[in-house]
C-alpha positions as CSV (number, residue, x, y, z in Angstrom):
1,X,7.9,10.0,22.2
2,X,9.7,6.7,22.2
3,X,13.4,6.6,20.8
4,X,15.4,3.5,19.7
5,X,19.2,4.2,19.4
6,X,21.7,1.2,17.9
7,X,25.5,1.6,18.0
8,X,26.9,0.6,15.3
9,X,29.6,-1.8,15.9
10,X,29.8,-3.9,12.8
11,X,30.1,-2.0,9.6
12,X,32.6,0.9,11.3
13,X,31.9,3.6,9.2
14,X,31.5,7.0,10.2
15,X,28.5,7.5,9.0
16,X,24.5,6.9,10.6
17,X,21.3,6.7,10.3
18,X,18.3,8.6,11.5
19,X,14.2,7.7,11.1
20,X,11.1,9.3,12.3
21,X,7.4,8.5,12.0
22,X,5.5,11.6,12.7
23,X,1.4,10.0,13.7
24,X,-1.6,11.6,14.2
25,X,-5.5,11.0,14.0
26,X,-6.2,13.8,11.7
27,X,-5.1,11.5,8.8
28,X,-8.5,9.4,9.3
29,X,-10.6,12.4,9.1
30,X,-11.4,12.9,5.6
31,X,-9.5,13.1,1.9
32,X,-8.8,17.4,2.9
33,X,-6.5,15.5,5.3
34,X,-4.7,13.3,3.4
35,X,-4.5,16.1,0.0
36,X,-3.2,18.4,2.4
37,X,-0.5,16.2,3.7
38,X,0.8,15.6,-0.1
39,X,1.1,19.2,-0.7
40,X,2.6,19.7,2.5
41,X,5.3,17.3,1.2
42,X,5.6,18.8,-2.1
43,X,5.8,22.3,-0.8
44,X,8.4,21.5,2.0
45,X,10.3,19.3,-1.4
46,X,10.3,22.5,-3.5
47,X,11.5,24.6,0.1
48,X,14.4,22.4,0.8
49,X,15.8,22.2,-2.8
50,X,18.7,24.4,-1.5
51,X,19.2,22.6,1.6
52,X,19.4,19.3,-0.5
53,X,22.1,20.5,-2.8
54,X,24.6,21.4,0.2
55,X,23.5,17.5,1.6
56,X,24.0,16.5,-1.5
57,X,27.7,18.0,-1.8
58,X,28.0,16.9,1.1
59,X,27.1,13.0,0.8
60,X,23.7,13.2,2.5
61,X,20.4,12.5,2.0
62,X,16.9,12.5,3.1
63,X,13.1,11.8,2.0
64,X,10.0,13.0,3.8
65,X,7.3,10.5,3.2
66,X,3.8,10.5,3.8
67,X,1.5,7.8,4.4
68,X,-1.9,6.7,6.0
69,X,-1.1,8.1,9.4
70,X,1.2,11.2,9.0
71,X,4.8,12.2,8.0
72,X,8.1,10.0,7.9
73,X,11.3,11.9,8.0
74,X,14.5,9.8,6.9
75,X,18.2,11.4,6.7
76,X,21.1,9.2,6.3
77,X,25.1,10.5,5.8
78,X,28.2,11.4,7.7
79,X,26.9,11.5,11.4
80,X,28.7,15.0,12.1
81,X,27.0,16.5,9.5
82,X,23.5,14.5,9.6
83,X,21.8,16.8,12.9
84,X,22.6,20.0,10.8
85,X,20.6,18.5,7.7
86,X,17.9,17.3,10.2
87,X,17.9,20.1,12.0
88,X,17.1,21.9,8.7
89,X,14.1,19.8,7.6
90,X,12.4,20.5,11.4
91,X,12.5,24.0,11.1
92,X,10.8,23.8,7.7
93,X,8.0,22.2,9.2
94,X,7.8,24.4,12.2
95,X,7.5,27.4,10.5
96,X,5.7,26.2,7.9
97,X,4.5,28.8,5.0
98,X,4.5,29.6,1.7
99,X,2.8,32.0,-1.1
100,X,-0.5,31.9,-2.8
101,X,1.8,31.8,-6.4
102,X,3.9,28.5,-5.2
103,X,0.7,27.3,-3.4
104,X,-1.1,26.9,-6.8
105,X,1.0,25.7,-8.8
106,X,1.8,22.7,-6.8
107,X,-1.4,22.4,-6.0
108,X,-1.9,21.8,-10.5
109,X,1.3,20.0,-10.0
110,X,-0.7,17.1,-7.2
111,X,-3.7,17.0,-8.9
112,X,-1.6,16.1,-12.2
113,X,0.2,13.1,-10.2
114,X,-3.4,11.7,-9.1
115,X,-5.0,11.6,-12.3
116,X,-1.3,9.8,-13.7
117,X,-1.9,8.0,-11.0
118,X,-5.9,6.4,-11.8
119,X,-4.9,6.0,-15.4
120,X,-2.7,3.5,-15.4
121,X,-4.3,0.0,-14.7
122,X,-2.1,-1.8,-12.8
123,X,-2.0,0.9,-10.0
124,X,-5.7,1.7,-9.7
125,X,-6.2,-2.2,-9.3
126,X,-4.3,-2.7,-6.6
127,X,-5.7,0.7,-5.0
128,X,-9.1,-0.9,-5.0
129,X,-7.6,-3.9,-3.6
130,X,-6.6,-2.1,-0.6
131,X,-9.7,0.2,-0.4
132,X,-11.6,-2.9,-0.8
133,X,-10.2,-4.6,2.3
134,X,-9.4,-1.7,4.6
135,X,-11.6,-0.1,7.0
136,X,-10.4,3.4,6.0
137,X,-8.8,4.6,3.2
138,X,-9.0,7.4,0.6
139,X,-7.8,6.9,-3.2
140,X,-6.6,8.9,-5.5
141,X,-10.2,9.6,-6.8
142,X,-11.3,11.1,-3.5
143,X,-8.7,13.0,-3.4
144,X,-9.2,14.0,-6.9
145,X,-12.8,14.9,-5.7
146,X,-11.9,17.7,-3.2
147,X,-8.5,19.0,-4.3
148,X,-10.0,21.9,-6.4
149,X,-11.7,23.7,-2.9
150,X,-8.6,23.0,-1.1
151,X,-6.9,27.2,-0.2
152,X,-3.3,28.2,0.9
153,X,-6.0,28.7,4.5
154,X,-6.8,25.1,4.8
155,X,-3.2,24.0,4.0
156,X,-2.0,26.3,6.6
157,X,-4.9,25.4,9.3
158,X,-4.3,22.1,8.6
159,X,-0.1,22.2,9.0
160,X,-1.1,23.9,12.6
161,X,-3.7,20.8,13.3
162,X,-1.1,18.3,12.7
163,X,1.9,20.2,14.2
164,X,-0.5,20.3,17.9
165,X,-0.8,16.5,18.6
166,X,1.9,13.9,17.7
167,X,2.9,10.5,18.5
168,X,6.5,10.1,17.2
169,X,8.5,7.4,17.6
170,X,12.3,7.5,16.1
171,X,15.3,5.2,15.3
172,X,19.1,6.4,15.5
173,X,21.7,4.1,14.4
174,X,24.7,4.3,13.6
175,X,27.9,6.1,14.6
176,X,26.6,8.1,17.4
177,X,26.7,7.9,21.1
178,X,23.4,7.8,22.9
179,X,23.4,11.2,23.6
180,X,23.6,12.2,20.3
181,X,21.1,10.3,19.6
182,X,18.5,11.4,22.3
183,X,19.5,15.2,20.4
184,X,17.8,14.2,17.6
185,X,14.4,13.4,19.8
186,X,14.8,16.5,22.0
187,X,15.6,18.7,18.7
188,X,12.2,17.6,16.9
189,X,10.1,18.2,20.6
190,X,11.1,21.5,20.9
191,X,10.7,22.6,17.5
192,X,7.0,21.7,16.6
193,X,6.1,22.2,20.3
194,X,3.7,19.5,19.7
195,X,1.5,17.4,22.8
196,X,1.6,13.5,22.6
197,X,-0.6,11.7,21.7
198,X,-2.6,9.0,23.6
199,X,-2.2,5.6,22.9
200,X,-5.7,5.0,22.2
201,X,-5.8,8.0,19.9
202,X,-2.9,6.5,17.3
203,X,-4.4,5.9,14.1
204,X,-4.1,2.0,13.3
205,X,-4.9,0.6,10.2
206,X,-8.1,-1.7,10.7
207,X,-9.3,-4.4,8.0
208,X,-12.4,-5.7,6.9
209,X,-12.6,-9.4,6.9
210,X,-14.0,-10.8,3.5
211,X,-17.1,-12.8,3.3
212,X,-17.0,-16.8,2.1
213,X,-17.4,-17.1,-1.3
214,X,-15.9,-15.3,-4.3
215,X,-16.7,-11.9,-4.9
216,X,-15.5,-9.8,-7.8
217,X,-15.4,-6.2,-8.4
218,X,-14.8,-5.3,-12.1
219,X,-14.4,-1.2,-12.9
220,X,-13.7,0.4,-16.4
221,X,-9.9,1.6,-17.3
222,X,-9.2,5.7,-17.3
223,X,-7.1,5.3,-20.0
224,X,-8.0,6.6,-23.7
225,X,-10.0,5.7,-26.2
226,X,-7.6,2.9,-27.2
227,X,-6.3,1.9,-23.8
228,X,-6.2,-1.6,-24.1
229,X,-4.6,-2.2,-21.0
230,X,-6.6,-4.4,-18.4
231,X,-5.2,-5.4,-14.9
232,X,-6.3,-8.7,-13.2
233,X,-5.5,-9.4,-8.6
234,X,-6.8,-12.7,-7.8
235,X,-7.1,-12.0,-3.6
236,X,-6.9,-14.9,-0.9
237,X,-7.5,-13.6,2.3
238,X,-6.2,-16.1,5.5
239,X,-6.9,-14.6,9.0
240,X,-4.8,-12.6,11.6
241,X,-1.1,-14.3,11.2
242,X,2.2,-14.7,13.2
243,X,5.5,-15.4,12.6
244,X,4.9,-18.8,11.5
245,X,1.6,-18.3,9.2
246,X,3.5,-15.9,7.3
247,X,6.5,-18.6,6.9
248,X,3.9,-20.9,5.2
249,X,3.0,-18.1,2.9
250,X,6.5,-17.3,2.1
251,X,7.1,-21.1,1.0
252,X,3.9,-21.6,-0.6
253,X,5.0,-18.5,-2.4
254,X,8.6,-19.5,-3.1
255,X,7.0,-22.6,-4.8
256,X,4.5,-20.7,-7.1
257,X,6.8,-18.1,-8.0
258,X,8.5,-20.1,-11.0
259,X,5.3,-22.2,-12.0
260,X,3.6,-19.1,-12.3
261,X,5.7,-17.1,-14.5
262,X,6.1,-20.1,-17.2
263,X,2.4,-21.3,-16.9
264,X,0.5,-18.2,-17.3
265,X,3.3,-16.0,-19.0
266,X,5.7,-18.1,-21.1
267,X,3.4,-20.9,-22.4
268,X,-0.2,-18.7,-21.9
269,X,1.1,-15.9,-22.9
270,X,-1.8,-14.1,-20.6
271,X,0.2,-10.7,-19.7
272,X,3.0,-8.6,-19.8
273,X,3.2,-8.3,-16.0
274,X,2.6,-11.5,-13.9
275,X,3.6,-12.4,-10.7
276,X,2.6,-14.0,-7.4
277,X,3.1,-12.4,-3.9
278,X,2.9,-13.3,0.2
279,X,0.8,-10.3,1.3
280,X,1.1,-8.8,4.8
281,X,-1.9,-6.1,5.4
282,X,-1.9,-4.6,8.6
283,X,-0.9,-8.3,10.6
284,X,-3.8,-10.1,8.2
285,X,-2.1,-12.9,5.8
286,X,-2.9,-13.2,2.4
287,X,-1.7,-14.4,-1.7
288,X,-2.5,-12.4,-4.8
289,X,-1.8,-13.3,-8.1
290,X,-1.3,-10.5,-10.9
291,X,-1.7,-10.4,-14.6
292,X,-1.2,-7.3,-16.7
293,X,-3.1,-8.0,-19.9
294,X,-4.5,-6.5,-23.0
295,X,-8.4,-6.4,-23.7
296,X,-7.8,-6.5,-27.4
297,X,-6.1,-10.5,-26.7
298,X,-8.0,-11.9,-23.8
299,X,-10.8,-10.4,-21.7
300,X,-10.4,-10.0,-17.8
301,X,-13.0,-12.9,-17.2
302,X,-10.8,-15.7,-19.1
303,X,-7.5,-14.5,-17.5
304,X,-9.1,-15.2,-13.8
305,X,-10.4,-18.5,-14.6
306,X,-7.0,-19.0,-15.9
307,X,-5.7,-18.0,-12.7
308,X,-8.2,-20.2,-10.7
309,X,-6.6,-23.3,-12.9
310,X,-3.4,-22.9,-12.5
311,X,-3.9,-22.5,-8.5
312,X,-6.0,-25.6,-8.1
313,X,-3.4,-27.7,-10.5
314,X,-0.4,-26.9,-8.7
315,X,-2.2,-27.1,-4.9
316,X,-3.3,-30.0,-6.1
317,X,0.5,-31.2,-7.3
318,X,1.8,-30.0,-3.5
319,X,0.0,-33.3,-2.8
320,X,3.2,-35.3,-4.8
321,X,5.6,-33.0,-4.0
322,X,8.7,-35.3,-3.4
323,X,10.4,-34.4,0.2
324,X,13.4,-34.2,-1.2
325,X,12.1,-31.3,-3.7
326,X,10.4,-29.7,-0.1
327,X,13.7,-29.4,1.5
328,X,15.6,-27.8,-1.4
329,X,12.8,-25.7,-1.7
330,X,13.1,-24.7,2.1
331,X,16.5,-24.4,1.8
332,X,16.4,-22.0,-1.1
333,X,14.4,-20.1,1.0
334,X,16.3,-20.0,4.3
335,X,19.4,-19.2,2.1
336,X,17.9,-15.6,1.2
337,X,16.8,-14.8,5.0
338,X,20.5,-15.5,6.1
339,X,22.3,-13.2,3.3
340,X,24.8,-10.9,4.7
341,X,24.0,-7.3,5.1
342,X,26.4,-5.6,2.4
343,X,26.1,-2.1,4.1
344,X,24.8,-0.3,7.3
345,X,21.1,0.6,5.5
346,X,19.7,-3.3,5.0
347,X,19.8,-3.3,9.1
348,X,18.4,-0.1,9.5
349,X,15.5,-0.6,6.7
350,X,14.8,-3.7,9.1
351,X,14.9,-2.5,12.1
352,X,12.6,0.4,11.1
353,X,10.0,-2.2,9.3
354,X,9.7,-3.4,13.0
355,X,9.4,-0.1,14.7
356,X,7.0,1.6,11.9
357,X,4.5,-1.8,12.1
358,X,5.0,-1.5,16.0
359,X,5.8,-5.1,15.7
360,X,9.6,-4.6,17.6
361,X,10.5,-8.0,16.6
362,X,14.0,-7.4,16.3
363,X,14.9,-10.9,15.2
364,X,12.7,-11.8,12.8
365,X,14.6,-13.5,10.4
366,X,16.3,-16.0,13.2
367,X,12.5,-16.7,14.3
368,X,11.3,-17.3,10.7
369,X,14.6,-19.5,9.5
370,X,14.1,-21.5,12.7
371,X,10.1,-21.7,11.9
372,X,10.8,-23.2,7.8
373,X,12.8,-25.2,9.3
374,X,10.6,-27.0,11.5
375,X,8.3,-27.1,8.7
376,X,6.5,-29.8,7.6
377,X,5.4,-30.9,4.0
378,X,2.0,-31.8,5.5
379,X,1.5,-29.0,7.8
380,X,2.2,-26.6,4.8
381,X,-0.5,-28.5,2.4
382,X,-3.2,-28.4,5.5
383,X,-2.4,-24.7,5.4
384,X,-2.3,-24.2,1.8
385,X,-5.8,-25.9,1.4
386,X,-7.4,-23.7,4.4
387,X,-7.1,-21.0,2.4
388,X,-7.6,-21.5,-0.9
389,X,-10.4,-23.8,-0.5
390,X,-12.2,-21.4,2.4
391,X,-12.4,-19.5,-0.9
392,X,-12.2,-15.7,0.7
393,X,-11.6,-14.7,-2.2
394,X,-11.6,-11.1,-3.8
395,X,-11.0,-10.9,-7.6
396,X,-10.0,-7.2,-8.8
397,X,-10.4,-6.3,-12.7
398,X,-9.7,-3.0,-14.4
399,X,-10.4,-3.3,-17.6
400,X,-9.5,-1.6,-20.8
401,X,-11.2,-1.4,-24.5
402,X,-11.2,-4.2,-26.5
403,X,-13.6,-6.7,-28.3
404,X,-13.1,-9.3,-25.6
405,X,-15.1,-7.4,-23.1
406,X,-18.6,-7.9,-23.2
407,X,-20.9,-7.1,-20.3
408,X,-23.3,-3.4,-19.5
409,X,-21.6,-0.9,-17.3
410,X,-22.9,1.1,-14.4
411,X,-21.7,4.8,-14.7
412,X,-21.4,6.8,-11.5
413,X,-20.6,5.5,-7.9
414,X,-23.3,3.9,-6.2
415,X,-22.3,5.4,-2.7
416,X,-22.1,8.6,-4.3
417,X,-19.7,11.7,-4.3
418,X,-17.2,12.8,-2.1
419,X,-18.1,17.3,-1.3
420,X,-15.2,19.5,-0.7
421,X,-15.8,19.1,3.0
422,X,-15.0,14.9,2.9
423,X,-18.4,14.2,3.5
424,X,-20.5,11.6,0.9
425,X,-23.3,13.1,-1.3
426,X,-26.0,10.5,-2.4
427,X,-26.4,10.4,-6.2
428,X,-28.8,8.6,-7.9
429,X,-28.4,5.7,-10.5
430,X,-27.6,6.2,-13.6
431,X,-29.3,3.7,-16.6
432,X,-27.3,1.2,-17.1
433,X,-25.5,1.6,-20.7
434,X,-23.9,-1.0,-22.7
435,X,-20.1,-1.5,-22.4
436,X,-19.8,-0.1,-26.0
437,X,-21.7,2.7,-25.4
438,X,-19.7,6.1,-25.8
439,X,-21.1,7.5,-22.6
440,X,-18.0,5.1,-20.8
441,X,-15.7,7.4,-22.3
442,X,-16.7,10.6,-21.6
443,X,-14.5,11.3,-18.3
444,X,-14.4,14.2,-16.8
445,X,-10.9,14.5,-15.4
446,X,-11.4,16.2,-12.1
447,X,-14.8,14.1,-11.6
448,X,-13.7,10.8,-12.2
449,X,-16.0,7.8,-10.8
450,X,-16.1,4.9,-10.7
451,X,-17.8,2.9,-13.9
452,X,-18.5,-0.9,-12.5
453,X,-19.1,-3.7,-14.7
454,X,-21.3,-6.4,-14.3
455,X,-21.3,-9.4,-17.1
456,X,-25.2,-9.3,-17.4
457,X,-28.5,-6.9,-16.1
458,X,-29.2,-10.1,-13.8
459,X,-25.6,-9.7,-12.3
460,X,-26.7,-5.9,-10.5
461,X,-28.4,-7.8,-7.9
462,X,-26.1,-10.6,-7.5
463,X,-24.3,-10.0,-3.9
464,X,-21.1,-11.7,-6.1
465,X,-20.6,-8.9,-8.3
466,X,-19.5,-5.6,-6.4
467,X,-20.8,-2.5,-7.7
468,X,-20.7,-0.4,-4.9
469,X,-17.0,-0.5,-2.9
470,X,-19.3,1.1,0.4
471,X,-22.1,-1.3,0.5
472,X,-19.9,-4.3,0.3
473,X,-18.3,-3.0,2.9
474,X,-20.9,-2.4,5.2
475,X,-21.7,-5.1,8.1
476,X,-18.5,-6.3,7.3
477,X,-16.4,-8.1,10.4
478,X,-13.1,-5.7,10.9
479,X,-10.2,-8.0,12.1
480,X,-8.6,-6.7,15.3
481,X,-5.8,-4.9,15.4
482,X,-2.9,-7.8,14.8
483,X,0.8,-7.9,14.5
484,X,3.0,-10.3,13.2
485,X,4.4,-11.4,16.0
486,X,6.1,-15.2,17.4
């Protein structure tokens, strides 16, 4: 275990702060795992509903998160009050249980949230994004796959699993001596009884490095019938960054963000939802541009090459951009990295960024003001055109019904089913059906695929055109493991 501990000496409040990260390998294993660990959550949520009244009364509070390598546990309060609360949340995880009645009716209750989930456009895009990119990752559709043969026995089984080999790693800040704070360690150690882990063993996040060119993978909506709803990620991929490479992003970003919005939102009037973003995925650098639009208006092919022009006009306008104009635009920037803290959390939440990306770069923001600083107008246009005109790019559409989409459609997934057990079941290829055709619409809501689009028959071979997430995937370089560091 590894414990980080901060006095607090600048707010003076009696109040603290106190973070765990819970990591193990059995996350990677297959989507059981990972629809296990959300009904975990949600049973130990509906377990400490008493518990979170009396914290509640008492001006605390916690969340138990889960995420792609085990459990977070956050409390936060009054610091003579916060080990009892903590204290409370272990044991329900150490002794674990509940009944067959509760057990299936959360169970209805998850597989509700992932089919909200892979309805709603916006969300399944960038879910594909990420699945696209990453080495390993299950969706919400995998997890949809399996979640009817998952028991009250394999949730237990799999509780035990977990609760056997941990790598946790904590902060404690706040107003507590550092012997308080080692308590909070010892108190979760002695409770799950749990081995450490090796280092080799923790499960890091690994990413695939995109191939040159342009690739685009376009699925069909989940929505109804009359979901016109259609959600557009233009992707640019860089390579593994550091403090400095994600500086440049941050003012190329910074100098988009304005552009953007009146270009393609104001005067095009492409989407409801648009905006630009500096992406950080497990230490690799990157830009996306979103658009949420409406298939009924403009079809997901014109709002990407409408993407594409705005990006190469205004790359192409960083050329003129006056020095003067760079500087304010570096100072705006600098101005929000040096904002005071207005309470004791902002520190903490930063602190803990470090520590949960196992970064530990405690003074990040000094490093990256001094960093846009020393930048230069040229050195940020050299940058800019590496990666945009490297052209790694990875164009994500999910589409919704309307007259503007024309193309055939491939239903099923090409790399086949997920079985109860996590493992993949070849299927074979279905005809491939017009877009109109009302076989698209006929979902079955605990079988949901994936329906890929393609703009033509010719386009099923073309390597451009993704129709199958796995077989893109395969041969693919995977970065190593990177952090941001100086």
């Amino acid at each position: 275990m590894k414990l980080w501990y901060k006095k607090d000496t600048k707010f003076n409040v009696p109040k603290g702060y106190a973070f765990f990260r819970l990591a193990s390998p059995l996350m990677n294993e297959s989507p059981v795992s990972m629809v296990c660990l959300d009904l975990l959550l949600k049973i130990l949520d509906y377990n400490l509903n008493e518990a979170a009244y009396d914290a509640l009364t008492a001006d605390l509070s916690y969340a138990i998160r889960g995420h792609q390598s085990g459990i977070t546990i956050k409390v936060h309060g009054y610091n003579d009050k916060l080990p009892l609360l903590f204290e409370t949340i272990v044991d329900q995880i150490a002794v674990f249980d509940c009944s067959i009645q509760l057990f299936e009716i959360l169970k209805m209750q998850v597989q509700r949230l992932y089919n909200n989930f892979v309805i709603k456009p916006e969300k399944l895009c960038r879910e594909l994004r990420l699945q696209l990119i990453e080495h390993l990752r299950w969706t919400p559709l995998n997890k949809l796959a399996v979640i009817k043969g998952i028991t009250r026995e394999t949730l237990l089984n799999f509780v035990l699993k977990f609760k056997c080999m941990l790598y946790i790693e904590g902060l404690v800040q706040g107003n507590f001596t550092c012997k308080e704070a080692c308590a909070f360690g010892q108190l979760l150690q002695e409770k799950l009884g749990c081995n450490p882990l090796l280092p080799e063993m923790y499960p890091e996040l690994r990413i695939m490095q995109l191939p040159e060119g342009q690739h685009t993978c376009t699925v069909q909506s989940f929505g109804e019938h009359n979901d016109n709803n259609t959600a557009v990620i233009c992707y640019y991929q860089d390579k593994p960054g550091d403090n400095k490479t994600i500086c440049m992003m941050d003012v190329f970003n910074e100098y988009l963000e304005e552009p953007c919005f009146n270009q393609l939102r104001t005067k095009e009037q492409l989407g409801y939802e648009i905006y630009n973003q500096t992406t950080n995925t497990s230490g690799i650098v990157g830009f996306v541009v979103f658009v949420g639009t409406q298939a009924n208006k403009y079809s997901a092919a014109h709002v990407t090459e409408r993407i594409d022009a705005f990006l190469s006009k205004y790359v192409s306008q960083l050329k003129q951009f006056p020095l003067k104009d760079f500087d304010k635009l570096k100072r705006s920037l600098i101005m929000q990295k040096r904002i005071d803290d207005n309470h004791m959390g902002e520190e903490v939440d930063r602190n803990w960024y470090e520590i949960a990306n196992r970064t530990y770069l405690f003074d990040r923001l000094q490093k990256e003001v001094k960093c846009i600083e020393e930048l230069s107008l040229q050195e940020l246009l050299s940058y800019v055109h590496g990666v945009i005109s490297d052209k790694k790019k990875l164009t994500v559409q999910v589409i919704g019904r309307g007259p503007w989409e024309v193309g055939v459609v491939i239903p099923g997934q090409l790399n086949g089913v997920i079985n109860n057990d996590g493992s993949r079941k070849l299927s074979s290829v279905p005809p491939v059906t017009d877009l109109s055709s009302d076989i698209v619409d006929d979902l079955q809501k605990d079988k949901r695929t994936l329906k890929y689009v393609v703009p033509n028959m010719a386009a099923v071979q073309d390597s451009a055109f993704i129709t199958d997430v796995t077989r893109f995937k395969n041969g693919l370089y995977i970065f190593p493991i990177t952090k941001l560091l100086h």
